[in-house]
Short mmCIF file of the C-alpha atoms (twelve columns), coordinates in Angstrom:
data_MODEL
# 
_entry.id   MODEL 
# 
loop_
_atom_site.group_PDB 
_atom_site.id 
_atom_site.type_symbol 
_atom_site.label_atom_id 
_atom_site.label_alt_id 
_atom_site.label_comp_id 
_atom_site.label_asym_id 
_atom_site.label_seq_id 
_atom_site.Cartn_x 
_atom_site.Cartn_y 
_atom_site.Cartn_z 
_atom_site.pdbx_PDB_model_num 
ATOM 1   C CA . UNK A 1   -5.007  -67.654 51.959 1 
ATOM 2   C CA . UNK A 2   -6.190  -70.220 49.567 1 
ATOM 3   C CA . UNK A 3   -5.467  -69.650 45.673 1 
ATOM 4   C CA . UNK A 4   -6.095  -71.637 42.757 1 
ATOM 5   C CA . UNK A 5   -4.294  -71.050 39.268 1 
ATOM 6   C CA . UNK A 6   -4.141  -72.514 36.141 1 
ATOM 7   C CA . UNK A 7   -1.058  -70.810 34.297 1 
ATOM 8   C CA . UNK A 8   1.085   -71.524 31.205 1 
ATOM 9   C CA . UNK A 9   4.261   -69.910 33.247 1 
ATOM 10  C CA . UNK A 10  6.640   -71.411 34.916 1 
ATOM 11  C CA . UNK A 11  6.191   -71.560 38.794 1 
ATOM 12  C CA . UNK A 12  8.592   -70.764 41.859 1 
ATOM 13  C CA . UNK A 13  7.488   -73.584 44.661 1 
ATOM 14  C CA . UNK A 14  9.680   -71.516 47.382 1 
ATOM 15  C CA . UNK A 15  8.320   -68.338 46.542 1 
ATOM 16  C CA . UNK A 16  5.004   -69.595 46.566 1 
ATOM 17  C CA . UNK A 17  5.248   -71.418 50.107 1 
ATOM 18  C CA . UNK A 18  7.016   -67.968 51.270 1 
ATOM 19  C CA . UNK A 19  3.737   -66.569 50.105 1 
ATOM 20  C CA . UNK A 20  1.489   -68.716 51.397 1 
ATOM 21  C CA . UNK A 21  3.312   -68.278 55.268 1 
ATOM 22  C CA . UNK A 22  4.692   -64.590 55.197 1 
ATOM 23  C CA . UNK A 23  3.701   -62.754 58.509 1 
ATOM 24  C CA . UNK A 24  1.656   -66.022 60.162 1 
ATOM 25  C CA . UNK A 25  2.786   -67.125 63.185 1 
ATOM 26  C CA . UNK A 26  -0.552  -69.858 63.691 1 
ATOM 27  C CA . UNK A 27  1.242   -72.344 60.710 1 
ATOM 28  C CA . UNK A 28  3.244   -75.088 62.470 1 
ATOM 29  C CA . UNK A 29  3.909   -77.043 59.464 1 
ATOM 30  C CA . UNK A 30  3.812   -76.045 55.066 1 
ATOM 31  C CA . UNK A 31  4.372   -79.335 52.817 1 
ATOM 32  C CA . UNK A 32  4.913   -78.699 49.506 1 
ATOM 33  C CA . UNK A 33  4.678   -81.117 46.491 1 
ATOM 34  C CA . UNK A 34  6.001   -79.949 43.035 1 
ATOM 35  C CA . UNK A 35  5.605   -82.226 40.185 1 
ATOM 36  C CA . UNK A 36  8.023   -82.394 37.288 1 
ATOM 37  C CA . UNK A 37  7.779   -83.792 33.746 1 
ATOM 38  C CA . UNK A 38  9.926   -86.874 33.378 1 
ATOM 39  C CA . UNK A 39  11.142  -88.024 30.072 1 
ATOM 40  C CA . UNK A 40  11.389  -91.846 30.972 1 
ATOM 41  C CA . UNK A 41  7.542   -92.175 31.390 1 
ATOM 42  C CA . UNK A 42  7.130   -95.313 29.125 1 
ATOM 43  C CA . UNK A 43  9.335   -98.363 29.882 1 
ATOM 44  C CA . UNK A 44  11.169  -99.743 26.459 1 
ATOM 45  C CA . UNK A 45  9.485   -96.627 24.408 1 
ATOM 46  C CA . UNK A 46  11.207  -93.781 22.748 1 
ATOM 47  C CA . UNK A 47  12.234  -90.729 25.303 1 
ATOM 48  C CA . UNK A 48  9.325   -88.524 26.265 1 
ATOM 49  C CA . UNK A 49  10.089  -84.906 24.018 1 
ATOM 50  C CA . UNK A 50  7.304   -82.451 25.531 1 
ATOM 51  C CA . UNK A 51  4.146   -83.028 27.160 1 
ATOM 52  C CA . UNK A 52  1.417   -80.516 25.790 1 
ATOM 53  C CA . UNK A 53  -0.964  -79.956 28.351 1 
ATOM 54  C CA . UNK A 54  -4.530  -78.991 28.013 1 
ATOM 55  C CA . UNK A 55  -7.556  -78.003 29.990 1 
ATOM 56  C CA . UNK A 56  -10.872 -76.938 30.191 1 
ATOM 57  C CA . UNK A 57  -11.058 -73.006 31.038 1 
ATOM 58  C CA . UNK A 58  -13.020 -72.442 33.748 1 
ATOM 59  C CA . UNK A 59  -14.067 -75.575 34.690 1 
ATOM 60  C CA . UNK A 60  -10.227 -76.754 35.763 1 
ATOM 61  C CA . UNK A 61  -10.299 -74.030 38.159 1 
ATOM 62  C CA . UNK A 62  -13.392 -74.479 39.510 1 
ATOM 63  C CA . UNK A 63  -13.423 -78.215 39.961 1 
ATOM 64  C CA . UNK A 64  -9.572  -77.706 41.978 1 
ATOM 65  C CA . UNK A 65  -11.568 -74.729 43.966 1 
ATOM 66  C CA . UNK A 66  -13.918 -77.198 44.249 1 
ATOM 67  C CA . UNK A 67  -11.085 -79.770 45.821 1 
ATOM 68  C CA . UNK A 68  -9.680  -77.429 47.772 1 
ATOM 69  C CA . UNK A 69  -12.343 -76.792 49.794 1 
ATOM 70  C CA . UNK A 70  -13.154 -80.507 50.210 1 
ATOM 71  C CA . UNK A 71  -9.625  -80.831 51.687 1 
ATOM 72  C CA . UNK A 72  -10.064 -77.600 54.257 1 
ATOM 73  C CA . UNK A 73  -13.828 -79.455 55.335 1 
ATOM 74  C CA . UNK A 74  -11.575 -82.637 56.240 1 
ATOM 75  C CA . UNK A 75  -8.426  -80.824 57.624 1 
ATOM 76  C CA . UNK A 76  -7.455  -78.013 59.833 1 
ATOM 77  C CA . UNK A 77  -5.774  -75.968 56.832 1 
ATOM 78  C CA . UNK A 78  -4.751  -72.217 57.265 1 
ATOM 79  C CA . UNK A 79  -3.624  -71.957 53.437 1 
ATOM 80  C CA . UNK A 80  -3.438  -73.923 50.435 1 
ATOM 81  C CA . UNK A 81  -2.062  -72.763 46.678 1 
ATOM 82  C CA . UNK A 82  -2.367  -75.576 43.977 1 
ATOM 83  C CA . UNK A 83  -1.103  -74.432 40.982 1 
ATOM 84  C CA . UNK A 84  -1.288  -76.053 37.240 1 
ATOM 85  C CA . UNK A 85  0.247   -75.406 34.087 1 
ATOM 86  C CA . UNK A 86  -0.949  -76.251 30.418 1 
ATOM 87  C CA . UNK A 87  0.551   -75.881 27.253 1 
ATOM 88  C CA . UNK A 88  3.652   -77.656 26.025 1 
ATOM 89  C CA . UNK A 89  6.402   -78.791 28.813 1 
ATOM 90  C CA . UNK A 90  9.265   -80.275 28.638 1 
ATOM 91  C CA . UNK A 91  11.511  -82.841 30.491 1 
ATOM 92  C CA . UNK A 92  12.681  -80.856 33.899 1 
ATOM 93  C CA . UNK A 93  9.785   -78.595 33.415 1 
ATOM 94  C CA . UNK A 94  7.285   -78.182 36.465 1 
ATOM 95  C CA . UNK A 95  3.731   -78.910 35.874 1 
ATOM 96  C CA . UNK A 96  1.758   -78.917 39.384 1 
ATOM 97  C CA . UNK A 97  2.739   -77.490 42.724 1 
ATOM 98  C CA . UNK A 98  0.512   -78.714 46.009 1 
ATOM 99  C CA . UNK A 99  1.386   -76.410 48.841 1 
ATOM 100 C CA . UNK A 100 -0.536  -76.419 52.489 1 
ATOM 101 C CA . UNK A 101 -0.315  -75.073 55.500 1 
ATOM 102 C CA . UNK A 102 -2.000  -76.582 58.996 1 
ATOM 103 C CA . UNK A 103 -1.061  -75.893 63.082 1 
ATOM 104 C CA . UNK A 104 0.609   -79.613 62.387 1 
ATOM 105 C CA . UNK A 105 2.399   -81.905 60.289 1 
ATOM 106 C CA . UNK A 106 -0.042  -84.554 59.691 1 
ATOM 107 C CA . UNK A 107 -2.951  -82.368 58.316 1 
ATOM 108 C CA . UNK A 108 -0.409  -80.838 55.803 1 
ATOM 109 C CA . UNK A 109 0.739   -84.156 55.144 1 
ATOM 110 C CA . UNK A 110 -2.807  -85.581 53.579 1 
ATOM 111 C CA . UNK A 111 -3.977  -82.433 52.585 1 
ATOM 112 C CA . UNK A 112 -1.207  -82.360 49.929 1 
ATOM 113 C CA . UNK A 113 -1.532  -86.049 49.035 1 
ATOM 114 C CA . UNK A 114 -5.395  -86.205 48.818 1 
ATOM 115 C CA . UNK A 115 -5.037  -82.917 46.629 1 
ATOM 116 C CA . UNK A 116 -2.593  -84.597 44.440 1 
ATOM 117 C CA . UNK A 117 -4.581  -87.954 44.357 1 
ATOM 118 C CA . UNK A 118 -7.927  -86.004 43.243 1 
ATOM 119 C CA . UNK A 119 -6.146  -84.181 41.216 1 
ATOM 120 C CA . UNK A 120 -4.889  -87.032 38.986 1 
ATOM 121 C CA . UNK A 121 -8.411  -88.284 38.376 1 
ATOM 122 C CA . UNK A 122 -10.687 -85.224 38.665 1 
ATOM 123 C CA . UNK A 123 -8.922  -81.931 37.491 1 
ATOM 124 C CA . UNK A 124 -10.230 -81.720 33.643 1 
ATOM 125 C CA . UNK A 125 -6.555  -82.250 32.206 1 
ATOM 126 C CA . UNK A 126 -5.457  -83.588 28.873 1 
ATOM 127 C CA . UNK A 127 -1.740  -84.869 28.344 1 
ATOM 128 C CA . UNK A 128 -0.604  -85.305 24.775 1 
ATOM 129 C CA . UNK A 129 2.783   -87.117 25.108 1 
ATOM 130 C CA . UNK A 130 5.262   -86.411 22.275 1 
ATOM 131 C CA . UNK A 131 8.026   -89.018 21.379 1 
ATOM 132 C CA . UNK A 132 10.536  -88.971 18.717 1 
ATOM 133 C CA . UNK A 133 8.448   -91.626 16.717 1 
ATOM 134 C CA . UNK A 134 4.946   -91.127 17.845 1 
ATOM 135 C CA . UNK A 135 2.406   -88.535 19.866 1 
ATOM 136 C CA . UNK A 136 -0.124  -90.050 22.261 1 
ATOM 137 C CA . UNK A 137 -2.688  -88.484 24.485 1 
ATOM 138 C CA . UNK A 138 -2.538  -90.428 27.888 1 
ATOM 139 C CA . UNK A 139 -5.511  -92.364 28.841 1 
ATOM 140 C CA . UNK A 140 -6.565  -92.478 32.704 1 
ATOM 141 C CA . UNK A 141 -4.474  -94.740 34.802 1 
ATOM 142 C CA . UNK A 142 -5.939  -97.599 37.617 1 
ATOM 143 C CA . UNK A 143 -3.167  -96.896 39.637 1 
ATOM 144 C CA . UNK A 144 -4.282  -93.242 39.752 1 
ATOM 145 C CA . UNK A 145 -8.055  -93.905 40.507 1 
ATOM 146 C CA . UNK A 146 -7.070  -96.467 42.927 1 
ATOM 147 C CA . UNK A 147 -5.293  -94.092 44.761 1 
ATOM 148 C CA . UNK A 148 -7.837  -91.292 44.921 1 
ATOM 149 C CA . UNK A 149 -10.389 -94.060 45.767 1 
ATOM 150 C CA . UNK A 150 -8.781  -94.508 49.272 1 
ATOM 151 C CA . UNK A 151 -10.343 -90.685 50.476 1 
ATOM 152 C CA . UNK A 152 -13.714 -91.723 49.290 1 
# 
């Protein structure tokens, strides 16, 4: 099972990996990857209030689709969910959740990392942060690119 969603609801990671396994006996290994909003994202600024995430209908889900089936072309997957919120989160909130499952451990290792690294830099995402003195959208990030340019 492979399944793509782009939601404004809250996620549950464990249900979803329960999901994503119930009644196969072929998957030898699940990694999941659930990424949270954090409110310390700028060193010496102001606390981080919300994040308000926003996308591009359609396209987000096809370009992820689109990602998804780059990783199961490079990896022995059995099942893959990669879900994404948008709208306004919060500190503690979740925000992305990278689950796959392969016969072993190593496929579902870099399956989940080169899903995360792409989508970083290719998912059409836009994060406005909010601070107690300022909001700022987020501009792309080397570090990110860098890291996505190592599957190339």
């Amino acid at each position: 099972m492979f399944t793509v969603r782009i939601q404004s609801g809250d996620f549950d990671a464990a249900a979803e990996a329960a999901r994503l396994t119930q009644g196969r006996t072929d998957i030898g290994a699940v990694v999941t990857f659930a990424g949270l909003c954090r409110d310390d994202d700028a060193a010496g600024g102001a606390p981080l209030v919300a994040l308000t995430l926003e996308h591009y209908p359609g396209m987000a889900e096809e370009e992820i689709t689109r990602l998804v089936g780059e990783a199961r072309a490079r990896w022995p997957l059995l099942g893959a969910t990669v879900i994404h919120r948008y709208g306004r989160i919060v500190p503690g909130d979740n925000i992305v959740l990278v689950v796959t499952a392969s016969p072993h451990r190593g496929a579902a290792f870099a399956a989940a990392e080169f899903l995360m690294d792409w989508l970083k830099t290719r998912a059409p995402f836009w994060k406005l942060e909010e601070r107690e003195d300022t909001n700022d959208w987020v501009a792309a990030k080397d570090s990110d690119d860098e890291a996505a340019g190592r599957w190339e």
